[in-house]
N, C-alpha and C positions, 0 to 999 in steps of 0.2 A: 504494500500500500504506500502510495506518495506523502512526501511531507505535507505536499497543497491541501489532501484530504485530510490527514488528520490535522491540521489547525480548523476545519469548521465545527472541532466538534469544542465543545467549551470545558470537557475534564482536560483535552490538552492544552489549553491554554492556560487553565490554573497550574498546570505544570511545567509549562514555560516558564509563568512567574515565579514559580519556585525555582525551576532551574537558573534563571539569573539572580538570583538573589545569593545562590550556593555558587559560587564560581566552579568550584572544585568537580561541582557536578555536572555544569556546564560544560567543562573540559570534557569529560567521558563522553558525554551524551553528542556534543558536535563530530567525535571522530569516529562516531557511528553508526549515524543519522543515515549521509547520503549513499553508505557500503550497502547500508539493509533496504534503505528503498530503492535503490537498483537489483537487489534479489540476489546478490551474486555471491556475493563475498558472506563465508561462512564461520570464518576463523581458523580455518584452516588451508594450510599448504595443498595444492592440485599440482599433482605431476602427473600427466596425460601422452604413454610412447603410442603414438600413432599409427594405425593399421593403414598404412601408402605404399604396402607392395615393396618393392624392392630397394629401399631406401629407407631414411631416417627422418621422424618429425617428432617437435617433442615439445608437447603444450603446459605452457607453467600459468599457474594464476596464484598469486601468494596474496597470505591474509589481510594484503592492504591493498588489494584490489588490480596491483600490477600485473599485466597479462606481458609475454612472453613466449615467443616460437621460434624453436634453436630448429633451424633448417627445415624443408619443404616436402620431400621427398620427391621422386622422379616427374610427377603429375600434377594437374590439377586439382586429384582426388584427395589432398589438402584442406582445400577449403570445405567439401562435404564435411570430411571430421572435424575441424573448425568447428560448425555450424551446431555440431550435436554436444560439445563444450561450452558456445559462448552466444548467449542472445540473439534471436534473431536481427535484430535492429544496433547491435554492438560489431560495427566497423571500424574499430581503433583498437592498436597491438601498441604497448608503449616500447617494446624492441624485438626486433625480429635480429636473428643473428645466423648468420650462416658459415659455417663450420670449415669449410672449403669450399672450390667452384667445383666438383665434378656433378654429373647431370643428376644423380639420385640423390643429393642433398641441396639443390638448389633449384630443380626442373621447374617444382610447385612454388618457390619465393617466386616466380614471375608473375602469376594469378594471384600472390596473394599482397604483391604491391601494387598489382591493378584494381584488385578491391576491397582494400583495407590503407587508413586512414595510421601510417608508419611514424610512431616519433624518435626512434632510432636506429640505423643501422648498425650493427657491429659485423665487422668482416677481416680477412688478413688483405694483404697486398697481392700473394701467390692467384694468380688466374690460369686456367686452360686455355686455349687455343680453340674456343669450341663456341658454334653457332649460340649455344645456351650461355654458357658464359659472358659472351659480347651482348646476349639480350637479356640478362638479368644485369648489367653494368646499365644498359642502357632506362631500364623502368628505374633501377636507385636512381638515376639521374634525375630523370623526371616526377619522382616520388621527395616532399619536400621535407627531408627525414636529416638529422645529424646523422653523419657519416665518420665511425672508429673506428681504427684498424685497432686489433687485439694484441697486446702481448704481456705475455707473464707477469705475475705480478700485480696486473690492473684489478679493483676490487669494483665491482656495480652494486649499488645500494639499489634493491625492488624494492621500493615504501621502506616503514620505518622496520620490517621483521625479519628479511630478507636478504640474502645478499648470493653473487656468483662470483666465485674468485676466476678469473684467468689465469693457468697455470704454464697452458704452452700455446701458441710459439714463443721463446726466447728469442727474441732479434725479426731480422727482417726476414721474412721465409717466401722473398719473392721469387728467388731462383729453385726452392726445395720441391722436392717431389710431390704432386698435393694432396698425397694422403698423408705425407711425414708434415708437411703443414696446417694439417686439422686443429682447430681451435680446441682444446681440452678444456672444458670447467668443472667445478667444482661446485655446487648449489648448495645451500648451508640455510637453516629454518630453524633458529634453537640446536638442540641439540640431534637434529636430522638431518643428514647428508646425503647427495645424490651425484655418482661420480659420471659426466657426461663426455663421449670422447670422440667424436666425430670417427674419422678410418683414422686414427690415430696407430702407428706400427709398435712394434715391442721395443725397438729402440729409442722409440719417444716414453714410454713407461717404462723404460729402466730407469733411465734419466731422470723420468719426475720421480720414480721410487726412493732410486739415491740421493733425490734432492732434497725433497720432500717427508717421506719416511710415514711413521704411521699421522701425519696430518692426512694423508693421500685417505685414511678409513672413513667409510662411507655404508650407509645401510642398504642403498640401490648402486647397484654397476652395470651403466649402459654400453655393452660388451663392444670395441671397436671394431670397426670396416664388418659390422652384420655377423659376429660369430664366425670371421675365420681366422684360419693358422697364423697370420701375418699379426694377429694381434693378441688380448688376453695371453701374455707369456704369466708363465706361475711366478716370477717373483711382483708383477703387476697384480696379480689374485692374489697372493698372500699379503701383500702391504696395503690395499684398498679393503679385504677382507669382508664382501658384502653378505649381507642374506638373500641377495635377490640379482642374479643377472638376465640383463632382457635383451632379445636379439631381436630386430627390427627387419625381417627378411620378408622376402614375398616364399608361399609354401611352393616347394619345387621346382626352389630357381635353379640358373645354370650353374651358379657359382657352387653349388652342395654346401652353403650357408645354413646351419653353424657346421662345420668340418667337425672332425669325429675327434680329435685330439681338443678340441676347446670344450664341448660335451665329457669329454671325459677327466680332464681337469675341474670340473665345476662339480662333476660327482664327488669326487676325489674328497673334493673339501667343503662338501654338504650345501654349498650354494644354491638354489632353487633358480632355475633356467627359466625364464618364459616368453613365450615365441609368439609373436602378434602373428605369423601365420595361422597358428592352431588355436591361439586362442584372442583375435582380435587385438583391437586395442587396450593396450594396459596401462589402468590408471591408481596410482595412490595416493595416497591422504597421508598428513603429518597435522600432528597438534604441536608441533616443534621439540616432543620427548618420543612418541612412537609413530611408527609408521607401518601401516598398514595398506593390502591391497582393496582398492574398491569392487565387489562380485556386480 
């Protein structure tokens, strides 16, 4: 229900007057007003791995209202999942981030800066050589959004609850391979963590392991480059140490995503796998101390 209706009714407006009178409650009551009559915002963290087939899309909306979509996947079948997260009539992402330029994590950012209302971009400098690439530069352009390049170290404040650390790239990763140039974060809610790693390879998570060490532990691990061999190596599983790895594949791709050596390291060491092929898209909940999946 809207602010506009409940001021015609006259118990809230003796509670208005109360509420100014009590400053202290005034405070509470204003930073929570326009979250609950927008409907959206529940007090809790949304982490949403998106079912786009053979690629990566990953929908955040944190307890202060901040919406967020770390890359697109290959399509436009983007915006359908979009739609079943976020308001029909809510065309505004306060940062879209895209991970690398290859086509399955950046296909669907072209449909969703064509329809959606962008106040940041964050991206590396490293680009493909590829039709998709030169026309997702080209909608950033035309999309009137601040434009970041990422690198290690940078901390984003989502609202006052929230926060995603940048862990890699270290330096300018315009000349680097661009899956070795995949933006790594780190998403943090209290004491809930969610370790996100675009095709990031085993050499970039040794790196962060040895860098980093057990800050890298995290309750969700979104397994890199789709569950294969080139990523998830065990000293990156044992230092991130999650309950939960989710692989972002289309079912019966060509790649044999997740490979049989990444499944069987996550037995190993009691991690639970779960495969937006078999089971959709996978969404969970944090109250900033546990995390859970939403059925």
């Amino acid at each position: 229900m809207s602010l506009s209706t409940f001021s015609i009714r006259i118990v809230t407006i003796i509670f208005l007057i109360l509420v100014i009178i009590f400053s202290t409650a005034s405070q509470l009551v204003s930073s929570s007003v326009l979250p609950a009559a927008l409907g959206e915002v529940d007090g809790l963290l949304t982490v949403a791995f998106l079912d786009v087939g053979q690629g990566d899309a990953i929908f955040i909306e944190t307890p202060d209202g901040a919406q967020v979509l770390i890359d697109g996947g290959p399509d436009g079948s983007v915006v359908r999942e979009l739609s079943k997260h976020m308001p029909f009539f809510d065309r505004t992402l306060d940062v879209v981030l895209a991970t690398h330029s290859d086509k399955d994590h950046i296909g669907g950012l072209i449909e969703v800066l064509e329809r959606y209302e962008v106040e940041t971009i964050i991206r590396t400098e490293n680009k493909n050589d590829t039709e998709v690439a030169a026309l997702f530069d080209t909608f950033q352009n035309t999309e009137d959004a601040a434009v970041h390049f990422a690198r290690g170290g940078q901390l984003l404040q989502l609202g006052a609850s929230t926060t995603l650390l940048i862990l890699s790239p270290e330096g300018d990763p315009t000349d680097w391979e661009s899956n070795t140039a995949s933006i790594v974060a780190q998403l943090q809610y209290g004491e809930s963590t969610f370790m996100l790693t675009g095709d990031a390879g085993v050499n970039i998570e040794e790196y962060l392991s040895q860098t980093y060490g057990e800050l890298l532990q995290s309750d969700v691990l979104k397994l890199g480059h789709h569950g294969s061999r080139t990523s998830s190596g065990e000293m990156f599983l044992d230092t991130v140490s999650p309950q939960y790895g989710i692989v972002s594949a289309a079912a019966d791709n060509s790649y044999g995503h997740p490979h049989r050596e990444v499944v069987e390291n996550l037995n190993d060491r009691g991690i639970e796998m779960l495969e937006t092929a078999s089971v959709g898209t996978v969404v969970f909940k944090s109250d900033g101390r546990n995390v859970w999946r939403e059925e």
